[in-house]
N, C-alpha and C positions, 0 to 999 in steps of 0.2 A: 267486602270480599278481600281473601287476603292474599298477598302476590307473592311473587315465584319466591323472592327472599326468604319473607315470612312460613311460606310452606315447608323452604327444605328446612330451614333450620327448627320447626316444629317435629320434622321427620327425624333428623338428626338428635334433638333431645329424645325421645322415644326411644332413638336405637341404642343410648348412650347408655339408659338406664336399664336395660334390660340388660346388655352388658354387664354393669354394673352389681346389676344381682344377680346373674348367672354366677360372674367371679366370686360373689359374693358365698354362694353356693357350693364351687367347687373349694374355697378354703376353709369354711365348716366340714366338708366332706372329707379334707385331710386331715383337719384336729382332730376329726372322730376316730379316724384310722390307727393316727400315732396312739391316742388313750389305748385304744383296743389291744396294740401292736406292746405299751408299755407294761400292761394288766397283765398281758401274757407271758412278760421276761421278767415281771418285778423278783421273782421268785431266785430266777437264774440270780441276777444281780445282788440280789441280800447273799447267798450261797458265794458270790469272787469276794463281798466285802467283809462276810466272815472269813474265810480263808486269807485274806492279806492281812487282816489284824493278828489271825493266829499266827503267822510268818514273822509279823514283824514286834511279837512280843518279847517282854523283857525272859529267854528263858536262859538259863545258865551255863556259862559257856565251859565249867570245868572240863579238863580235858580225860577224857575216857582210861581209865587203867587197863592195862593189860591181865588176863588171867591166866594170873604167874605164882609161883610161890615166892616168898619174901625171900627166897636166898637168891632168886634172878633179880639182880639192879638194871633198871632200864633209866639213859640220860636223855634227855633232848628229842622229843618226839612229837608228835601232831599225832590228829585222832585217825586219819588216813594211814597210818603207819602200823595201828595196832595189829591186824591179822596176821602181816610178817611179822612181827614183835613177836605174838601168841607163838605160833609156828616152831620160830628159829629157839623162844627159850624154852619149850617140851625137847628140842635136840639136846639142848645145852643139859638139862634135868637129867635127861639118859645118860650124858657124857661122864657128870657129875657122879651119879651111881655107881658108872661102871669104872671109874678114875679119877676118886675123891681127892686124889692128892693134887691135882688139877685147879682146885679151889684154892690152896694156898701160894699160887703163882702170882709174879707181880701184875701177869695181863690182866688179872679178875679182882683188881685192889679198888677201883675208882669205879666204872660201868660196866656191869658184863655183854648186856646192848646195849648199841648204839642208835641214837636213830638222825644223829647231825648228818649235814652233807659231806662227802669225802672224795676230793678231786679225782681218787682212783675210778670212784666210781659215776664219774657224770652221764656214763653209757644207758644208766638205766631208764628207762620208760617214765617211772613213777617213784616218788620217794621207796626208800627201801631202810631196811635194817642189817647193821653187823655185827658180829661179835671176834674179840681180838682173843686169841689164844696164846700169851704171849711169856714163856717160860727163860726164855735166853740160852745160853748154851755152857757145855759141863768146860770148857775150856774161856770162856767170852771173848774169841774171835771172830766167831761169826753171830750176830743175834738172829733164832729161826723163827719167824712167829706165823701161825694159821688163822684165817681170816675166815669166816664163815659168813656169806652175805645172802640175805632174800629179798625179793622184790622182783617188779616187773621188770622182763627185757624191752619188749616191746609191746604195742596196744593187742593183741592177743596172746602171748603166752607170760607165764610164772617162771619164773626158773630159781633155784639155787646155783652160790658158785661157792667155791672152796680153794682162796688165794695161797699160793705160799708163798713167803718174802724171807729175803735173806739181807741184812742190816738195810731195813726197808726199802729196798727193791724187789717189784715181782720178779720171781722167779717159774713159778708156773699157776695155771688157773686151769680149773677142772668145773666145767659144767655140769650141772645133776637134775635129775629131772624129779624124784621124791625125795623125802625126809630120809629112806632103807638107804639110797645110795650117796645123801651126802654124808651120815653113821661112818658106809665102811669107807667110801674116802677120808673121812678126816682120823678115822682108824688107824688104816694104811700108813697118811701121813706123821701120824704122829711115832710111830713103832720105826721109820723110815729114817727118821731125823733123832731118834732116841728121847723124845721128849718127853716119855711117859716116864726115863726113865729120869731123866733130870728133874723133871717132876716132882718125883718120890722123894731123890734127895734133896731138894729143898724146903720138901714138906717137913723131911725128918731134921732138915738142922733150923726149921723153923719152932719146933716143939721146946 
């Protein structure tokens, strides 16, 4: 006969082992889960590790031209910059057309756009582009030159501005909200300050 010792501790292995396999049961019951649970995202998962190899392939980082005609020179630009770039040189093209003598000026010698940074212009939102109009004057007392700049003001709107500088100091700045109105401002300005005309003559004693 066996005594009290003997019994619980025959009771206590019994209760051990069933324990033992229950736990045993409830961790097969979650490897099954996780398989089931992984067979069902394998899919998802191939689909992010394609996508990060495409991301992080070797592809070529030239940087994007603008769609210009070869007589617009564009300097120093990032690919973020092209739509003002495109933009501002169809102005310039018009400009060109309608005030060919324009083209022989010293401001159109080196870049016609710009797309460096320009302290004048740190107010902008977002890189931007400019073009320097820059003829001098029929006496060289004062040098006039017009500034044609596009880019973002701020994280919702676009704007054009059209600088005038007098021996590089602003002298006035003219906000425009299309391509039509920064035309007849720099129109304006230029008939204003006689620059079409000094223009001409420099075209003619450039020939």
């Amino acid at each position: 006969m066996m005594s009290d010792r003997q019994i619980r501790r025959l009771h206590h292995k019994v209760f051990r082992n069933g324990f033992e396999n229950e736990k045993v049961r409830l961790i097969a019951g979650h490897v099954g889960y996780l398989k089931r649970a992984r067979h069902q995202s394998k899919r998802k998962q191939v689909a992010d590790v394609v996508s990060l190899s495409i991301a992080t392939s070797n592809i070529s980082h030239e940087t994007v031209k603008p769609r210009l005609p070869e007589s617009i020179v564009v300097t120093d630009y990032k690919d973020e910059q092209v739509p003002y770039i495109e933009s501002l040189g169809w102005v310039l093209v018009y400009l060109f057309k309608r005030y060919p003598e324009l083209k022989l000026t010293p401001g159109f010698s080196d870049g016609h756009i710009k797309g460096d940074e320009s302290v004048l212009r740190k107010g902008f939102y977002e890189t931007h582009a400019y073009s320097k109009i820059d003829v001098g004057s029929a006496n060289q007392s004062q040098n006039i030159t017009v500034d044609i700049v596009h880019g973002r003001f701020d994280a919702d709107s676009t704007r054009w501005s059209v600088e005038i500088f007098a021996d590089g100091g602003l002298v006035r700045k003219y906000i425009c909200e299309t391509q039509d109105q920064v035309v007849a401002k720099i129109d304006q300005q230029l008939h204003k300050y006689r620059l079409i005309q000094l223009a001409w003559y420099q075209a003619q004693s450039a020939r």
